[in-house]
Backbone as ProteinMPNN parsed JSONL, in Angstrom:
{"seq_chain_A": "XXXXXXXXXXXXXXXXXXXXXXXXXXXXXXXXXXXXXXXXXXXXXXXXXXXXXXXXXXXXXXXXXXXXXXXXXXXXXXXXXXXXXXXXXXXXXXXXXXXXXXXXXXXXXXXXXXXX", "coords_chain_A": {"N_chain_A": [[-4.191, -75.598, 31.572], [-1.407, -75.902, 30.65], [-1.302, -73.839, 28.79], [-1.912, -71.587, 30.335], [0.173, -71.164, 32.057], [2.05, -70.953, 29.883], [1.855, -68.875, 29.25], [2.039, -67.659, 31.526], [4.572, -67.203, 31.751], [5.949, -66.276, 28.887], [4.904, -63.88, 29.599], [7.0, -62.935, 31.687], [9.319, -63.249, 30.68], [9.045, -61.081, 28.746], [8.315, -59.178, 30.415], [11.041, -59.199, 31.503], [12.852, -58.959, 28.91], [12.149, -56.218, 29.077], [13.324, -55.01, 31.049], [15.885, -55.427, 30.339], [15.888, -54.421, 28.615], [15.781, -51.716, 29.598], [17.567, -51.538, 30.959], [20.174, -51.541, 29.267], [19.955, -49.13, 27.394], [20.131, -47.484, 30.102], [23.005, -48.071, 30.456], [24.269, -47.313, 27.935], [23.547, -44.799, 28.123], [25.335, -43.867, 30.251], [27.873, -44.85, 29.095], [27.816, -42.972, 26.749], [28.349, -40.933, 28.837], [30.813, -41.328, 30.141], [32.816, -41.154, 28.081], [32.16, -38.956, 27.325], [33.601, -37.217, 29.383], [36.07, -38.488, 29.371], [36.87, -37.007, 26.785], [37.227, -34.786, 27.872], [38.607, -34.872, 30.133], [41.098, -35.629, 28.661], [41.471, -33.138, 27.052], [42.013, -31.672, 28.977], [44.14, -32.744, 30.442], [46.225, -31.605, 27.915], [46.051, -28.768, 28.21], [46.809, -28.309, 30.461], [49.478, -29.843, 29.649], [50.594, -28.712, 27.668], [49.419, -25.867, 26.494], [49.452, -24.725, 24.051], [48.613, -26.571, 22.176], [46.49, -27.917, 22.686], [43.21, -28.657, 21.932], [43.497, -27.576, 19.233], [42.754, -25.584, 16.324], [39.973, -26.511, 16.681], [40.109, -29.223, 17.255], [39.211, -32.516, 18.516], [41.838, -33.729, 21.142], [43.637, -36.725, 20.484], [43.853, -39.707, 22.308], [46.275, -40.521, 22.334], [48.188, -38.518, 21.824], [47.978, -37.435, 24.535], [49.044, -39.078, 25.646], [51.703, -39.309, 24.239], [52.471, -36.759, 25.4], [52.512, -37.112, 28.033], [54.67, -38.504, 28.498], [56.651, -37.582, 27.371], [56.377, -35.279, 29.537], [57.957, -36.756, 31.782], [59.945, -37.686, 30.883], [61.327, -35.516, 30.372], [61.146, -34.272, 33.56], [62.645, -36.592, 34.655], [65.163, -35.73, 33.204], [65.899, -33.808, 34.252], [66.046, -34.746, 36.809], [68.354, -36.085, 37.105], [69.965, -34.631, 36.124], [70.353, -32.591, 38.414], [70.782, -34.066, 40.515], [73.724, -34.765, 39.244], [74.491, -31.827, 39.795], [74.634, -31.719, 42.344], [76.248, -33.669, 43.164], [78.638, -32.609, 42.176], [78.828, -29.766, 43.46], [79.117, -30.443, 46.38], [81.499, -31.91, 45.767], [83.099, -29.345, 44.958], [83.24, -28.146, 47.416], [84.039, -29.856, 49.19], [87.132, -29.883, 47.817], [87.329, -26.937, 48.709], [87.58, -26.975, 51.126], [90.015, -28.387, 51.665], [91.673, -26.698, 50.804], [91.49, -24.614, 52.433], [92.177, -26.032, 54.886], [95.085, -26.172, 53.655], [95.78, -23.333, 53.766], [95.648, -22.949, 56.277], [97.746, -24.062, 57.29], [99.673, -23.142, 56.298], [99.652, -20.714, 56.723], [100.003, -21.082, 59.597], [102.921, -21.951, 59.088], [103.918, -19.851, 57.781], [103.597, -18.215, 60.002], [105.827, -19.464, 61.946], [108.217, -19.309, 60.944], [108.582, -16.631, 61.09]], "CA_chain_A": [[-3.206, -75.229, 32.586], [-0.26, -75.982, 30.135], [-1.281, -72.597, 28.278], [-1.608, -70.539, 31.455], [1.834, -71.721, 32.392], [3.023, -70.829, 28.919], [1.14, -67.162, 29.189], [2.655, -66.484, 32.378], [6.275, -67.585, 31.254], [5.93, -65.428, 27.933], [4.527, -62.735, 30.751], [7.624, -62.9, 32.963], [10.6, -63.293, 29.616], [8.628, -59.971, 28.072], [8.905, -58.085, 31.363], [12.602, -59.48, 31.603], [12.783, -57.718, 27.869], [11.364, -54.424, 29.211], [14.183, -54.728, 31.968], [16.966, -55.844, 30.521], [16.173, -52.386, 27.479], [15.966, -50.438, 30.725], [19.186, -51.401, 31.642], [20.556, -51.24, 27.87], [19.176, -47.961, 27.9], [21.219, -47.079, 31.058], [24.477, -48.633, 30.283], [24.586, -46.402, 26.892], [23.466, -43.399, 28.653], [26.887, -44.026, 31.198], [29.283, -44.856, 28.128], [27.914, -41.788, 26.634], [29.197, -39.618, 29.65], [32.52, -41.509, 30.081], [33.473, -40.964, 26.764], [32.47, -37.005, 27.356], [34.583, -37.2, 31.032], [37.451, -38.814, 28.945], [37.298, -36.269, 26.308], [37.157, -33.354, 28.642], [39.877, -35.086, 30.74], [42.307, -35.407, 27.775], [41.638, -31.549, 26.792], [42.278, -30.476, 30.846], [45.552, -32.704, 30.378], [46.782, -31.42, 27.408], [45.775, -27.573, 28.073], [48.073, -28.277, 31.661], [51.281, -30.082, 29.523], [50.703, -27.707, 26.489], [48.222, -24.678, 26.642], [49.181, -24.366, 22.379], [48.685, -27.983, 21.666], [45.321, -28.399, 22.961], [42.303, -28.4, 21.343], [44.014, -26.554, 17.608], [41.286, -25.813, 15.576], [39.208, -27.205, 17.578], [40.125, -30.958, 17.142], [40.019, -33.607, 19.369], [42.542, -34.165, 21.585], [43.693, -38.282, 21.151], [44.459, -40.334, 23.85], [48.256, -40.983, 21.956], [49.043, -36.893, 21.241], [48.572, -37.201, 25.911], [50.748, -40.091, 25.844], [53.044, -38.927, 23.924], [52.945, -35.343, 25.704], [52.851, -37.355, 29.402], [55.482, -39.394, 28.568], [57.697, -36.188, 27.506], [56.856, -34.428, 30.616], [57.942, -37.538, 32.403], [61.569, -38.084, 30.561], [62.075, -33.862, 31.07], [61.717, -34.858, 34.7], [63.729, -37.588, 34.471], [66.572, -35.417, 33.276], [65.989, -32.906, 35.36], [66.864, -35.242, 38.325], [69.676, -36.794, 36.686], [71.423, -33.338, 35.855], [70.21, -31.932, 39.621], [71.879, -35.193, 40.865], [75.266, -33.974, 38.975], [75.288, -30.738, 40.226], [75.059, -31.617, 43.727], [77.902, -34.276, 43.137], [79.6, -31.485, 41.386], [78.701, -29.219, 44.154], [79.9, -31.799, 47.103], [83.558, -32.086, 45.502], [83.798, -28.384, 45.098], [83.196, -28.023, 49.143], [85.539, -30.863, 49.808], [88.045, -28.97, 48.107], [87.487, -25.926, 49.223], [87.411, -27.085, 52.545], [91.103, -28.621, 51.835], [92.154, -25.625, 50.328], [91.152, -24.166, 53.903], [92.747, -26.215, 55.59], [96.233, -25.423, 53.447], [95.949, -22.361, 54.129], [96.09, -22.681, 57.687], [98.589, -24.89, 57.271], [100.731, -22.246, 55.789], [99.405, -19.325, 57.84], [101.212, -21.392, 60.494], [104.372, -22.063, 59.134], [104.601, -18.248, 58.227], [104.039, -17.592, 61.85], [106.754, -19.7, 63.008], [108.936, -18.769, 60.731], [108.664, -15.204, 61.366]], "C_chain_A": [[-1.847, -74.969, 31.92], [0.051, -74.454, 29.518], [-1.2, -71.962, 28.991], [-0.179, -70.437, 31.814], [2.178, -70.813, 31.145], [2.718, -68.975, 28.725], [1.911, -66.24, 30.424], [4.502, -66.412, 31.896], [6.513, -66.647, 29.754], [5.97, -64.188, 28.909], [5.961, -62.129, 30.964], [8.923, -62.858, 31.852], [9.833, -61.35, 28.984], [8.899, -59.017, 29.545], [10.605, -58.123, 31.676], [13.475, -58.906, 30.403], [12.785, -56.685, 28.702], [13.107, -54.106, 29.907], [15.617, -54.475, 31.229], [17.16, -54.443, 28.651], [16.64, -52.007, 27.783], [17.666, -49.902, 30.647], [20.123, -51.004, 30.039], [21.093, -49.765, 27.846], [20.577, -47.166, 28.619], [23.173, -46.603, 30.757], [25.126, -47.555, 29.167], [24.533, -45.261, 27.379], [25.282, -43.366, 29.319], [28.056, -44.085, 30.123], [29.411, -43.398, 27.591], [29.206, -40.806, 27.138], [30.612, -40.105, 29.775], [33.34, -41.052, 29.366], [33.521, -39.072, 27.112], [33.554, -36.492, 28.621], [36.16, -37.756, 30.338], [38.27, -37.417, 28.071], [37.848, -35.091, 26.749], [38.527, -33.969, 29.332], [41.447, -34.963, 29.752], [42.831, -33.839, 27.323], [42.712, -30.926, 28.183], [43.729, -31.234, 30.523], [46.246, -31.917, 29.425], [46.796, -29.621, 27.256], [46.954, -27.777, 29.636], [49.036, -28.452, 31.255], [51.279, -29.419, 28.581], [49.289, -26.869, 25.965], [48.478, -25.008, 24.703], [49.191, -25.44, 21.597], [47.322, -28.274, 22.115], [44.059, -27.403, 22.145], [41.996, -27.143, 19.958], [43.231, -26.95, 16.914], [40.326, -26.38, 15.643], [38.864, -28.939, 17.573], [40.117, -31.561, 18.474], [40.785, -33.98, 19.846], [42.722, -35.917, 21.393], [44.298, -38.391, 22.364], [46.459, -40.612, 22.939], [48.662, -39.765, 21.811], [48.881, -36.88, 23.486], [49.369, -38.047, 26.199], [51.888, -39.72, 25.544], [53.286, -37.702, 24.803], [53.449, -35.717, 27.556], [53.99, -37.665, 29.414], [56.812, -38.425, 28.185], [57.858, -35.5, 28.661], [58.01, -35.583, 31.349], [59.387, -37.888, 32.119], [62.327, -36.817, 30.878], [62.112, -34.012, 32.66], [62.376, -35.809, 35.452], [65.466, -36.894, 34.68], [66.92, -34.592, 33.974], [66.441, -33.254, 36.954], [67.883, -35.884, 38.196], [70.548, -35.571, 36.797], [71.257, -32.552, 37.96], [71.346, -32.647, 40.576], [73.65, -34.919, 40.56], [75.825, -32.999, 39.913], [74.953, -30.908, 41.91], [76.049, -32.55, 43.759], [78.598, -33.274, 43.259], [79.612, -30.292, 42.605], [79.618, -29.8, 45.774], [81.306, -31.902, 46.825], [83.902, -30.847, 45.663], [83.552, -28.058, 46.515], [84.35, -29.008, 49.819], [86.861, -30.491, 49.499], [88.358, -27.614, 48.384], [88.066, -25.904, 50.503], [89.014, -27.607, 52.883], [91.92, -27.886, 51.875], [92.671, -24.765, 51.646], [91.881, -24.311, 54.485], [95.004, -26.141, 55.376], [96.531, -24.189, 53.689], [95.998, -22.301, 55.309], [97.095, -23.116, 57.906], [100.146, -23.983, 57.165], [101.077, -20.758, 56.16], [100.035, -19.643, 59.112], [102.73, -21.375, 60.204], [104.603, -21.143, 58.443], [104.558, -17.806, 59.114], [105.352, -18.126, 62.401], [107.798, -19.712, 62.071], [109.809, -17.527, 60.518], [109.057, -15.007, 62.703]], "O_chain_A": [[-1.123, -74.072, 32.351], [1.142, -73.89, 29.607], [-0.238, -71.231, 28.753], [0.426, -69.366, 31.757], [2.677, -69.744, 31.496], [3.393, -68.139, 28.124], [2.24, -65.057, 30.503], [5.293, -65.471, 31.835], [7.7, -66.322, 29.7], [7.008, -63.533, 29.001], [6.205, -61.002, 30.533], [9.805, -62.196, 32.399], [10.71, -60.487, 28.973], [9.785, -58.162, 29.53], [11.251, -57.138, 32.032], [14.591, -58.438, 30.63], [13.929, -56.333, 28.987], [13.901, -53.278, 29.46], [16.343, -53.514, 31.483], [18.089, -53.957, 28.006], [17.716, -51.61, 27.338], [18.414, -48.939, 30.473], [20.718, -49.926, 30.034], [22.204, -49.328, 28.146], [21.541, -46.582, 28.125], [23.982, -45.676, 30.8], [26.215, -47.015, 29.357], [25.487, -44.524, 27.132], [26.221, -42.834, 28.727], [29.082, -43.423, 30.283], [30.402, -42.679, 27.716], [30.199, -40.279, 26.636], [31.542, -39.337, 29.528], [34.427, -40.586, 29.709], [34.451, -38.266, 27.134], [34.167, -35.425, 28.603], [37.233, -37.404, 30.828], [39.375, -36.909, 28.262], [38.745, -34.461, 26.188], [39.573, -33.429, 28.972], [42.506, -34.411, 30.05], [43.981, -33.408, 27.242], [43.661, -30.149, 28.282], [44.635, -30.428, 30.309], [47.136, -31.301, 30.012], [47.442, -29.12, 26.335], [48.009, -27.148, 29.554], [49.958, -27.803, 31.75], [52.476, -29.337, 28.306], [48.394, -27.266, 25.22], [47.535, -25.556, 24.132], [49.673, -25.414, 20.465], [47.05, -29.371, 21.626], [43.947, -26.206, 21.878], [41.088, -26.352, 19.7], [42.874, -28.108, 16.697], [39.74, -26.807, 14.648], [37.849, -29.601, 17.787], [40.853, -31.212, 19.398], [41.068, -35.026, 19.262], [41.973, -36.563, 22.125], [44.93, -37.662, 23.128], [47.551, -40.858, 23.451], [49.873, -39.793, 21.594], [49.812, -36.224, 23.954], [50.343, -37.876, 26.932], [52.903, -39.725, 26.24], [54.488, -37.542, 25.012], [54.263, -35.084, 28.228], [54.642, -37.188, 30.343], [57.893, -38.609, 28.744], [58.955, -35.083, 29.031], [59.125, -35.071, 31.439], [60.055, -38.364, 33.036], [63.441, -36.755, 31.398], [63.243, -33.856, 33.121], [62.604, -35.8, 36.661], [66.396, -37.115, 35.456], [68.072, -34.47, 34.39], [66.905, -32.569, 37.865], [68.426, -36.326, 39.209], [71.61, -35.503, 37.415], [72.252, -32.092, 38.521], [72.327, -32.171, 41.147], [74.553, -34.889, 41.396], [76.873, -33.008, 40.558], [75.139, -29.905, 42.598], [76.939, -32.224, 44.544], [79.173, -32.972, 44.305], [80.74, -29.803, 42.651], [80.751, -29.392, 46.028], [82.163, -31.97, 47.705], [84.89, -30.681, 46.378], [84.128, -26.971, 46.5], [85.207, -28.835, 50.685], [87.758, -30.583, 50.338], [89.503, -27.166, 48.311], [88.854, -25.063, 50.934], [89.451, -27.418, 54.019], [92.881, -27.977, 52.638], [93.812, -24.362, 51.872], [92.556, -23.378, 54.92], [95.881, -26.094, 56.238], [97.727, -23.944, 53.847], [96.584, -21.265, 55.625], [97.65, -22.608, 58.88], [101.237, -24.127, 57.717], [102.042, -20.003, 56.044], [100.576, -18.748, 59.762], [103.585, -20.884, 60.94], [105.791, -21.222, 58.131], [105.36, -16.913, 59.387], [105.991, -17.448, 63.206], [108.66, -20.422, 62.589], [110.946, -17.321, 60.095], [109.187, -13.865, 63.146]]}, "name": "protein", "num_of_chains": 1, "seq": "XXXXXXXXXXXXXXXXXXXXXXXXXXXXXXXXXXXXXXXXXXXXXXXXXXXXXXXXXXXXXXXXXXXXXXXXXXXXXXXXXXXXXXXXXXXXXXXXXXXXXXXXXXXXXXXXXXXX"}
């Protein structure tokens, strides 16, 4: 009985092998494609933040040449809302004095009327 026991328990660890290949197996298949979904993703970024920076001589895009290229777009839009920010300050004052300007001039378009 002790051997039957020990036949099915060998049995049941050897099919738990087979399984646990399967899955092995699997798991590698999936890293595989990630890795090809990463690569392809890094190309598609770096052909969107620089068409003549991607894939030169047909290298490999790294993951640090899209960091570095995200992280550039990302400070150019940075300054781009810093300086936009200016010129509507800068925009804003020149209306406020225009608008004073305006109102000297009426100021003075009156008191040449009533001094005429």
């Amino acid at each position: 009985q002790a051997e039957e026991e020990l036949k099915e328990a060998c049995a049941r660890q050897a099919l738990q092998l087979q399984e646990m290949g399967r899955r092995e197996r699997l798991l590698t298949a999936d890293v595989g494609r990630a890795k090809e979904q990463l690569e392809s993703f890094k190309t598609q970024v770096m052909r969107v933040c620089s068409p003549a920076a991607a894939g030169v001589a047909g290298k490999a895009v790294t993951e640090q040449q899209v960091i570095e290229k995200v992280r550039q777009i990302s400070d150019e839009n940075q300054q781009s809302h810093e300086r936009e920010k200016r010129l509507q300050e800068e925009l804003s004052s020149r209306l406020l004095k225009e608008k004073e300007v305006s109102a000297n001039v009426e100021v003075f378009k009156k008191s040449l009327q009533e001094l005429q």
